[in-house]
N, C-alpha and C positions, 0 to 999 in steps of 0.2 A: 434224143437230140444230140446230134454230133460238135464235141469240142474244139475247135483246133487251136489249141493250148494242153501245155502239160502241167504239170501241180509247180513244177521251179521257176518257170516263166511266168505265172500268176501272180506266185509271191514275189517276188523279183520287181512287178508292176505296182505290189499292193506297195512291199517298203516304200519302195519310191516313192508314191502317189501320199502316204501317209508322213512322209518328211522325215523316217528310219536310216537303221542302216542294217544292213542285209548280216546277221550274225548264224554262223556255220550250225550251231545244234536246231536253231530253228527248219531253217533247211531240211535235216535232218529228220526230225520230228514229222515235219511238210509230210515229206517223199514215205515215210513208214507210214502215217496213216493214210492216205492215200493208195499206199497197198492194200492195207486190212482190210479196205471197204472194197478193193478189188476182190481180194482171194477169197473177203469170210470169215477173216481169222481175228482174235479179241488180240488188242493191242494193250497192254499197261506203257505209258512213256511218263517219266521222270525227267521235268524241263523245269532246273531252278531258276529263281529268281533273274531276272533280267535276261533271259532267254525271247522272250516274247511269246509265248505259250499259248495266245489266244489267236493268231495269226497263224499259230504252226499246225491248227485244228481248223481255223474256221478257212480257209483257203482251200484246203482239200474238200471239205464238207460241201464248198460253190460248187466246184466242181461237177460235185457228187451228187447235186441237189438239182443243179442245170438240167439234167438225164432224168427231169421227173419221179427222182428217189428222193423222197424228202430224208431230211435229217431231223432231228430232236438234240438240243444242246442242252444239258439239265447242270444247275450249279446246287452248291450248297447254300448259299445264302441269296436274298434277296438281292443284294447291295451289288455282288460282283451279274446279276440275273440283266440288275437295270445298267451297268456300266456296258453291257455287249449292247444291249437293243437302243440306250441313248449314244453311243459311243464309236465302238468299233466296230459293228456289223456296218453301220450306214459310209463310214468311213473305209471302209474295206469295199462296200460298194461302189464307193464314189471312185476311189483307185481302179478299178476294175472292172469297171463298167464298159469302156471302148475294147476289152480282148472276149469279152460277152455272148452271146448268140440274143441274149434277153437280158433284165434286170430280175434278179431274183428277189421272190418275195419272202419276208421275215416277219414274226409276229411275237409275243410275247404271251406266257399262259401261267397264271397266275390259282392258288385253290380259291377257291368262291369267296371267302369270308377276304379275301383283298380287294372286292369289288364293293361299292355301296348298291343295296337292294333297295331297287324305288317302292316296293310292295311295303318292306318295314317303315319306310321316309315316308309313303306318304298313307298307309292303312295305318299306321304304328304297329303294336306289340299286340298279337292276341290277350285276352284277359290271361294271366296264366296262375293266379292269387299266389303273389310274390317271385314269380320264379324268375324277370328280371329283377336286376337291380333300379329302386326307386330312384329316377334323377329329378331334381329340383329345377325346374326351367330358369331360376333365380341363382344358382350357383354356377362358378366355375364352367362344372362338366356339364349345366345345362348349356350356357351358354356356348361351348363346344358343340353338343350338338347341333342346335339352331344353325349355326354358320356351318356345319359339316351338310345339315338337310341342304340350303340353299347351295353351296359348291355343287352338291349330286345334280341338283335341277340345272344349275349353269352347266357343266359336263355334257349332261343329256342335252342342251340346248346346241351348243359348241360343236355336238359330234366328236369330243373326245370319252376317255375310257375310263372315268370313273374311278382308277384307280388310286388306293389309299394311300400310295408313294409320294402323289402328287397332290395329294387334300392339305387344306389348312393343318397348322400345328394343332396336335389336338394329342389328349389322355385315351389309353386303352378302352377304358369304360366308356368315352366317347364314342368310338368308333363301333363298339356292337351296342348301341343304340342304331346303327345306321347299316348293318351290315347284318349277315348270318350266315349260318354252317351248312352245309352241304345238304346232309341230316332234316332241318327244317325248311329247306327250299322244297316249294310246293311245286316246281317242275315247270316248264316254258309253257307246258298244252294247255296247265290249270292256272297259272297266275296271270291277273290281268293286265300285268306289264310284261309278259313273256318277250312278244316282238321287241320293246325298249329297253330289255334287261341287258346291263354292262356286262355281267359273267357269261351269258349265251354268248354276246357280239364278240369277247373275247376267243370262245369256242369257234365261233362261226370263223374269225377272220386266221387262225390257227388250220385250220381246213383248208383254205385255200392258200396257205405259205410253204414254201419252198424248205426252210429252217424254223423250227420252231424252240425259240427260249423257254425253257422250264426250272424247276427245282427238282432238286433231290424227294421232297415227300408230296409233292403230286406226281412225280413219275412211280413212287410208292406204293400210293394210291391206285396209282391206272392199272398197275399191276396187280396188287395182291388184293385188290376189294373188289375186283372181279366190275369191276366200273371203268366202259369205254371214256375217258377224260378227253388223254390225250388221240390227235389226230394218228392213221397207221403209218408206221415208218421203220426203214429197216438198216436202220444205224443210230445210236445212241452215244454221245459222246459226253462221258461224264467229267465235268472239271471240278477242282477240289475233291478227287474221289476219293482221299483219304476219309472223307467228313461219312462218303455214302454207308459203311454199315451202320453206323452211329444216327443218321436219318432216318436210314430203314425201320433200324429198332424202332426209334420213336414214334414212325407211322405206324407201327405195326402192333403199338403196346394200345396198351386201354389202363382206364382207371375206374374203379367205383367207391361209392362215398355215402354212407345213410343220407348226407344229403341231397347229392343227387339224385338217388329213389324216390325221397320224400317230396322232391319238385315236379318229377314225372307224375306221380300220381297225384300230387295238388293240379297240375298240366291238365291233365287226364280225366278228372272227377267229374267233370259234368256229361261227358260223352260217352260214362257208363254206368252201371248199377253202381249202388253205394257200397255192398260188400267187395265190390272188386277194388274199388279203391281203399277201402280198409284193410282188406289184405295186404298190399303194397306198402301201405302204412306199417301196419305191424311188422311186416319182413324190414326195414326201414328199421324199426325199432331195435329189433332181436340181431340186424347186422352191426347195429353200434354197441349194443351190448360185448356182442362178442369181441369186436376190437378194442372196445375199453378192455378186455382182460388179456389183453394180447401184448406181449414186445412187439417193440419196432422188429422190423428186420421179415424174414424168408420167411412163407407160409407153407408147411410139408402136412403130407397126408397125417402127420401126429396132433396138426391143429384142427380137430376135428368140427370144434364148436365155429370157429367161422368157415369152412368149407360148408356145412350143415345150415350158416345163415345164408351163404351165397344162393345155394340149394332153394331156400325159402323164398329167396328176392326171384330167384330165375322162375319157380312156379308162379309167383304170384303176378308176377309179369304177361307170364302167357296167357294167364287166365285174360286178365285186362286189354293185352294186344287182340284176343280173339275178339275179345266182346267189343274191344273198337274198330275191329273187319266186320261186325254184322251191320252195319249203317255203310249206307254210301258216303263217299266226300266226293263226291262229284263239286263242281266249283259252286252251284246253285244250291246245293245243301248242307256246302261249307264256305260262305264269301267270303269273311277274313281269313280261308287256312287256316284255323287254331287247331281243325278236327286234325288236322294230319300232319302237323307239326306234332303233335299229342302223340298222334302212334310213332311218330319218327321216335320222339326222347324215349318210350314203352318199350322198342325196339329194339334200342340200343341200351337200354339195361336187364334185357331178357340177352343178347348176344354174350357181354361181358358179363355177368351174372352166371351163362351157364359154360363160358370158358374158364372160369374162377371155378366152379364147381367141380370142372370135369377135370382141373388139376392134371394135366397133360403132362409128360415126358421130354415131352416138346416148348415147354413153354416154363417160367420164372413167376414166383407170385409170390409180393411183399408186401408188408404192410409199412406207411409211414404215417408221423404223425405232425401236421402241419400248423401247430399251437391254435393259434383263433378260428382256424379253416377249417378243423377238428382231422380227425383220424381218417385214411382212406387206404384201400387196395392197387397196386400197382401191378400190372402184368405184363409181361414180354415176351421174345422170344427167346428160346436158350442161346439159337443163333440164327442170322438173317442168310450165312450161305446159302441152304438148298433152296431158299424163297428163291434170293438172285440169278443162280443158278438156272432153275427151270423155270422163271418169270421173268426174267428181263435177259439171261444171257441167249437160252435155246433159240431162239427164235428170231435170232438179227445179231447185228454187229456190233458190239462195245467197243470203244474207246474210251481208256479211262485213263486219265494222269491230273498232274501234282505235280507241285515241288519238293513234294515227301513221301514220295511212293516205296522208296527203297527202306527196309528196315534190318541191320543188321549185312548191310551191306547184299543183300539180294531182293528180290520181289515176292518171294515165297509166302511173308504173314500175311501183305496185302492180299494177296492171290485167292489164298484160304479162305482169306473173312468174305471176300465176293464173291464166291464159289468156285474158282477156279481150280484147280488141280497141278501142283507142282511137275507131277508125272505128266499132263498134257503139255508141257511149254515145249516150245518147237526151237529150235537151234537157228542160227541167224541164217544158215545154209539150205536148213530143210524146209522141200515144196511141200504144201499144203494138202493135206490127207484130203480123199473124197469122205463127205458128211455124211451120217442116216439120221432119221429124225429120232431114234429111240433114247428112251431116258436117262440110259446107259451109256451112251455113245457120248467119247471123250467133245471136249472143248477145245478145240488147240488155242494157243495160246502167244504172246512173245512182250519180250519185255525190255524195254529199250530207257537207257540213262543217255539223255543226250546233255548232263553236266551244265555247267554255267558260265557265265563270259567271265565270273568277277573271279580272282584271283583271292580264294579265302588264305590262302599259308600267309600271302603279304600284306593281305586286309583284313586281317582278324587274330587275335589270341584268343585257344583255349583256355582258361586258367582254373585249376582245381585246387581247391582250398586245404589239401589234403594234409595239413595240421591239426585241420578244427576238427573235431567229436562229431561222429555220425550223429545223422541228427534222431530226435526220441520224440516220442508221442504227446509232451507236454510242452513240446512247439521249439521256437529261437531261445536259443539261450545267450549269456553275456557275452561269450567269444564269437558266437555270428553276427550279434549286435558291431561289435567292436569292428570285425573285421568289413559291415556292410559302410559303416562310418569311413572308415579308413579309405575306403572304394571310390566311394562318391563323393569325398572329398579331394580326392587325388582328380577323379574327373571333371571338377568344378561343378559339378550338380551333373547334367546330361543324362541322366539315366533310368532304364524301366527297369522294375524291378518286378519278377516274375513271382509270386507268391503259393503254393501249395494250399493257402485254406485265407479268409475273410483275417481270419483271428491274426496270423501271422503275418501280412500286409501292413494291419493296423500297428501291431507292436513296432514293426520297422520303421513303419513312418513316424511313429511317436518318439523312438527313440532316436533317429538324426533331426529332428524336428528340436529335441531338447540339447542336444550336442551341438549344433552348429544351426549358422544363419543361412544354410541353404535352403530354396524353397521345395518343398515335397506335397504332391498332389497323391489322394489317396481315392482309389474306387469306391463310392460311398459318399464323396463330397458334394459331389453333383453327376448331373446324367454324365452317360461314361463320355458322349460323344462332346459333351462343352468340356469336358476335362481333360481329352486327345487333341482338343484345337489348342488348348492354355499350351500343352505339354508342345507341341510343332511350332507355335508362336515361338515360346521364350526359349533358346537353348539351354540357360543355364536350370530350367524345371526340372525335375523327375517327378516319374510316375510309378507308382505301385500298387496291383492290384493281379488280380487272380486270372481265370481258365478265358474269362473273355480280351483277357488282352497277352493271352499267349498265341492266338490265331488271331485277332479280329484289329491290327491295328499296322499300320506302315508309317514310316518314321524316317527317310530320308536325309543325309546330312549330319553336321553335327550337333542338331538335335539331341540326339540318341550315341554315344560313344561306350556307353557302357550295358550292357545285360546282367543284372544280375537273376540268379534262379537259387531260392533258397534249399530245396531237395528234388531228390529224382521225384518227378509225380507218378508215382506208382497205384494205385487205384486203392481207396482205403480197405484193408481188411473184413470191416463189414459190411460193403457196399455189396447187397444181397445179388443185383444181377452178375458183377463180374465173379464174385465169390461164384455163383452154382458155374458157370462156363470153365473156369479156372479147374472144378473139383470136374466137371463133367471132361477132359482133357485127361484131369489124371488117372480116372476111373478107364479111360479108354487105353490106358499104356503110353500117354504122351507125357509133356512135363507143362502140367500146366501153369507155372510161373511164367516160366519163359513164351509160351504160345497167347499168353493173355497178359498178367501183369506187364513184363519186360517189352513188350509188345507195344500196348498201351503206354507204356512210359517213354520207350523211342518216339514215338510219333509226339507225343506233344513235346520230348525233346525236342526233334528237329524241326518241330514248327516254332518253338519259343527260340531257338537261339537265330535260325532264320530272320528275327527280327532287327539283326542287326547292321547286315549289310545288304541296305536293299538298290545300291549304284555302284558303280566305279570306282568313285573318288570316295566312298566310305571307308571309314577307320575304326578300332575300336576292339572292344574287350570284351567275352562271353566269362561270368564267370561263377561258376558252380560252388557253391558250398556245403555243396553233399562230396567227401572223401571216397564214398561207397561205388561211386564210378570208375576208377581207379583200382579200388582196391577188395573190392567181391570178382568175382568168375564172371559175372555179367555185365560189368562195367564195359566188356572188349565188346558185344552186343550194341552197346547203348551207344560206344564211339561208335560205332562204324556207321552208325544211323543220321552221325549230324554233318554238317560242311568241312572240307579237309582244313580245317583251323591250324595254327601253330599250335603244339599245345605245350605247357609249363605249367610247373607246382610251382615256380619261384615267385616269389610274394614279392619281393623287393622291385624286379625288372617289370612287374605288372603295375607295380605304383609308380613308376618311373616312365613308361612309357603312358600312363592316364595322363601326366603330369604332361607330357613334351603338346601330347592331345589337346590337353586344355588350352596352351600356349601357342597353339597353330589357328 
C-alpha cells in the first residue's frame, strides 16, 4: 500500500498532534530506524532520557506496518508494555491519522497466566492431593478470589480482555487461583471455553494487528520453545534492550525442587500404575537427599551424587509420562483436564530433570537454598547470544535501544551479549552488504547515540567520595555512614539512595533515622509502589533501597536532588551464573572481568545515576561512595558509561551546592 508521507513528516504531525515539541535526536533516531527496516540492517540506537524514544520508533514502525509488514514492539516490563497500548500508540494514532491511507491496527500480547482462565473460574482446580495451595473462602485471599471470579465473568460479559492489569486489587496467590500456565492449559480444541477464552481472543486479535505489543520473555518463548505465540513479522523493535539478555536468561532457565517432583507425581497418581508413581516419589526422595549434602552454589561434573538424583527424577519421569500417553484425554475421557494437566507438570520435570542430568557445556547448574521453600536446582544458559542471534536476529529486523546502550563509551558489550558481532558493525557511510541465509553469514549492524536534550555538565555533579575506604565485604562502615548523613542533610532530605544489598539499605536508613529528624523511607516498609508515591508526594522524603529501584522508578523535580550509590554494583563473587561466564571468557583468551563483571556494573551504573535527571529544569548531585571508580584501571570504563556529569572529589563545593539546592 503506497505511502505518500516520509518518516520526518509523520513525526513532524505526530509532535504536533500530541502537544510536543519536535527535538533534533528524536528525528534522528525517526529517519535511522526507518532505514533499517528499509535495508535489513540491525539498528542498536542510544536515546537518553527526554529524547522521546517511543515516537522515534513507533512512527517509523506506522510507516512500516501501513505496507502490510506488521511490526512486534516487545518491552521489558509490563508497566512501560501498557503505557504504549493505553497511551501513546492511540495518541500517535490520533495525531496521524488524516496523512494515513487507513488506521492501523494495534493490540497487546500478554503470556497466558496474565489472562483469567474461565475453565479454572468456573470448573475450579483439578483434584491434584495438595498441589495447589489451600485457600479459605473465609480469608483474605479467599475473599480475593471470589471478586477476582466475578470481575472475569463481568470481562467476558463487557467484551473486554480479562486482563490481570486491570482486575481488582488482589494478592499473587489470588490470582493463580483464577489463572494458569501455559503448560496446564488444555488447548482451545479441547477446553470448553476455548471460543470465550481471554488468552486465545488475545492471540486472535494480535493476528489481525498491524503492531503488535509484547514483552521481552514471550518474544523468548516464541523463540526458543519452538511455540508459534507470537503472530509472523519481520521487524522486532526491542525497547529497554538493555534488560533483553537478562529476560532471555530467565525464560530460558528452569528450576527443580524434590518438591516440585513430589506434586507432579501426587498430580499424576491416579492416572497411572501405582509403581510409577512410587518411583517418582522415591527419585523425589534421593533428589533431596542429595541437596541436603550439597553447598549452595555451581553444580560440576565432581557433584556426582545429585547429577546421579537428576538422572533418577529424569527416568522415573519418563516411565510415568509414558504410562500417561497409553490412555486417551480426549475431552470426553478427561472432562475436568486433570489427565493432561498431569502429563504437562510429568513433562516438564522429565525436560529439566534431563537437562540437569545431561550437565551441558552450554548451560550453568546451581543449587540454592530457599530456608522454608527448602533447597532447589537452578539452570541457565552460559549465555543467550547464539539463542538471539539465530532465533530472533537471522530471520528479520531488530531494533533495539535504550537509554543505556553504550557501555564504556562504545556499543560493543551490548552487541556481544545479543549476538551481534563487533566485526559486523557497518560504518555510517557503508551500503548494505547483499544477505545469504547461512549460519555463518555476518549480521551487519549500526549503532547510533542520538544523546539527550538535557544538559548533564550544568544539570548534574559527578561526585566521588575518594577519601572514604574502598568498601569491604562486611558492608557500610562509620565514615560512609557519616559522610551519607552529611549528603542528605546538606540536601534537606530529597534523596534516593541506591544500595548494593537489603542489609546495607537498612543500616543507612537506621543510621540517618538516628542522626537527624529527616524522614527516610526504606524498601521493606511497605509495597515498593505506596512507598515511590510517599517519596514523589513529600520532597523533603528519601528513599533507600536496592536493584529495583536502580531501573524501576522516575522522580521528576525536586523530589529527588540527590543520588546516592553506596558501591560499584559489581556482580557478587559467588553468584554461580556470572561466576561460570566470567571464567568461561577467561578460559577463551578474553578478560572476563571486564566483558562480564565491569559490564554488569556499567549498566546498572548508568541506569542508577540516570535517575537523576529526568527534565530540563532538574538539578542535583550523583554521588558515589566507592573511590575504586577513580582510582582502579577500570573506573575510566565505568565513567564513560554514565551521562557527561561535572565531575569532582571536592566534598566541600558538593555540600555547598546541595545546600544552595535545598534553598531554591
Amino acid at each position: 500500500m503506497a505511502v505518500g508521507v516520509d518518516v520526518r513528516d509523520l513525526l513532524e504531525a505526530a509532535v504536533a498532534g500530541i502537544a510536543g515539541q519536535t527535538r533534533p535526536g528524536q528525528v534522528e533516531m525517526a529517519q535511522a530506524v526507518d532505514t533499517a527496516m528499509h535495508d535489513g540492517s540491525h539498528l542498536l540506537v542510544q536515546a537518553g532520557t527526554g529524547t522521546g524514544k517511543s515516537l522515534g520508533y513507533l512512527v517509523p514502525a506506522l510507516l512500516h506496518a501501513i505496507e502490510d509488514r506488521r511490526v512486534v514492539v516487545s518491552t521489558a516490563t509490563l508497566a512501560l508494555q501498557s503505557q504504549l497500548v493505553d497511551r501513546d500508540v492511540p495518541a500517535l494514532l490520533d495525531a496521524t491519522e488524516k496523512l494515513l491511507p487507513r488506521r492501523p491496527k494495534y493490540a497487546i500480547q500478554k503470556g497466558r497466566n496474565n489472562y483469567a482462565c474461565l475453565h479454572r473460574i468456573r470448573e475450579g482446580a483439578p483434584d491434584d492431593d495438595g498441589m495447589l495451595i489451600d485457600v479459605p473462602p473465609s480469608g483474605e485471599i479467599g475473599r480475593q478470589v471470589v471478586e477476582l471470579r466475578d470481575w472475569a465473568e463481568q470481562q467476558l460479559a463487557d467484551g473486554e480482555a480479562g486482563d490481570r492489569d486491570h482486575a481488582p486489587s488482589h494478592q499473587y496467590q489470588a490470582w493463580q487461583q483464577v489463572a494458569i500456565s501455559a503448560r496446564e492449559c488444555l488447548g482451545a480444541q479441547k477446553c470448553p471455553y476455548g471460543e470465550e477464552c481471554f488468552a486465545e481472543k488475545s492471540k486472535e486479535h494480535a493476528r489481525k494487528a498491524d503492531i503488535v505489543i509484547t514483552n521481552h520473555a514471550l518474544l523468548s518463548i516464541d523463540a526458543f520453545e519452538n511455540r508459534t505465540v507470537l503472530p509472523e513479522h519481520d521487524v522486532v523493535i526491542v525497547d529497554e534492550a538493555h534488560e533483553l539478555p537478562a529476560r532471555v536468561t530467565g525464560a530460558a532457565g528452569d528450576e527443580l525442587s524434590p518438591q516440585m517432583v513430589e506434586r507432579a507425581a501426587k498430580r499424576a497418581r491416579r492416572f497411572v500404575d501405582d509403581d510409577k508413581a512410587d518411583d517418582l516419589i522415591d527419585a523425589s526422595d534421593a533428589l533431596r537427599a542429595a541437596l541436603d549434602g550439597t553447598r549452595e552454589g555451581r553444580i560440576e561434573a565432581s557433584n556426582g551424587p545429585v547429577l546421579e538424583a537428576a538422572a533418577l527424577v529424569r527416568d522415573a519421569a519418563r516411565g510415568m509420562y509414558s504410562d500417561l500417553n497409553k490412555k486417551s484425554d480426549d475431552k470426553d475421557d478427561d472432562p475436568d483436564g486433570a489427565k493432561r494437566q498431569s502429563k504437562g507438570a510429568v513433562k516438564e520435570i522429565f525436560d529439566v530433570a534431563e537437562r540437569v542430568a545431561a550437565l551441558s557445556d552450554l548451560d550453568v547448574v546451581w543449587m540454592i537454598d530457599r530456608d522454608r521453600f527448602g533447597r532447589e536446582l537452578r539452570i541457565a544458559p552460559l549465555t543467550v547470544a547464539g539463542l538471539l542471534r539465530e532465533l530472533v536476529l537471522r530471520d528479520r529486523t531488530a531494533i533495539l535501544t535504550s537509554a543505556t546502550l553504550t557501555l564504556g563509551g562504545d556499543f560493543d558489550a551490548i552487541a556481544r551479549q545479543v549476538g551481534l558481532r563487533p566485526a559486523d558493525k557497518l560504518a555510517d557511510d557503508d551500503e548494505m552488504p547483499e544477505l545469504d541465509d547461512s549460519e555463518t553469514a555476518p549480521l551487519p549492524w549500526r549503532g547510533l547515540d542520538v544523546g539527550s536534550p538535557f544538559e548533564y555538565e550544568k544539570q548534574a555533579i559527578l561526585y566521588v567520595a575518594k577519601h572514604l575506604p574502598a568498601p569491604h565485604r562486611d558492608g557500610l562502615g562509620k565514615k560512609q555512614f557519616e559522610e551519607i548523613i552529611d549528603l542528605i542533610t546538606a540536601a534537606g532530605g530529597r534523596t534516593l539512595g541506591l544500595f548494593s544489598s537489603r542489609r546495607a539499605a537498612e543500616a543507612a536508613t537506621a543510621a540517618v533515622r538516628e542522626a537527624t529528624d529527616l524522614k527516610v523511607l526504606c524498601q521493606g516498609d511497605a509495597q515498593l509502589g505506596e512507598l515511590a508515591r510517599e517519596f514523589v508526594d513529600d520532597p523533603e522524603t528519601s528513599l533507600f533501597g536496592t536493584l529495583s529501584l536502580w531501573q524501576g522508578i522516575d522522580v521528576p523535580g525536586s523530589t529527588c536532588n540527590l543520588v546516592i550509590i553506596d558501591r560499584i554494583p559489581f556482580p557478587r563473587p559467588d553468584e554461580p551464573l556470572m561466576a561460570a561466564r566470567q571464567r568461561a571468557v577467561d578460559e577463551a583468551g578474553g578478560n572476563g572481568f571486564m566483558s562480564v563483571a565491569a559490564t554488569h556494573a556499567g549498566l546498572l551504573l548508568a541506569q542508577g545515576t540516570g535517575r537523576l535527571i529526568r527534565r530540563s529544569s532538574d538539578r542535583g548531585v550523583v554521588a558515589i561512595l566507592d573511590p575504586r571508580i577513580v582510582t582502579q584501571r577500570y573506573g575510566a570504563f565505568l565513567r564513560a558509561s554514565l551521562p557527561p556529569m561535572w565531575p569532582t572529589a571536592d566534598r566541600e563545593k558538593v555540600l555547598g551546592a546541595l545546600k544552595r539546592l535545598q534553598s531554591t
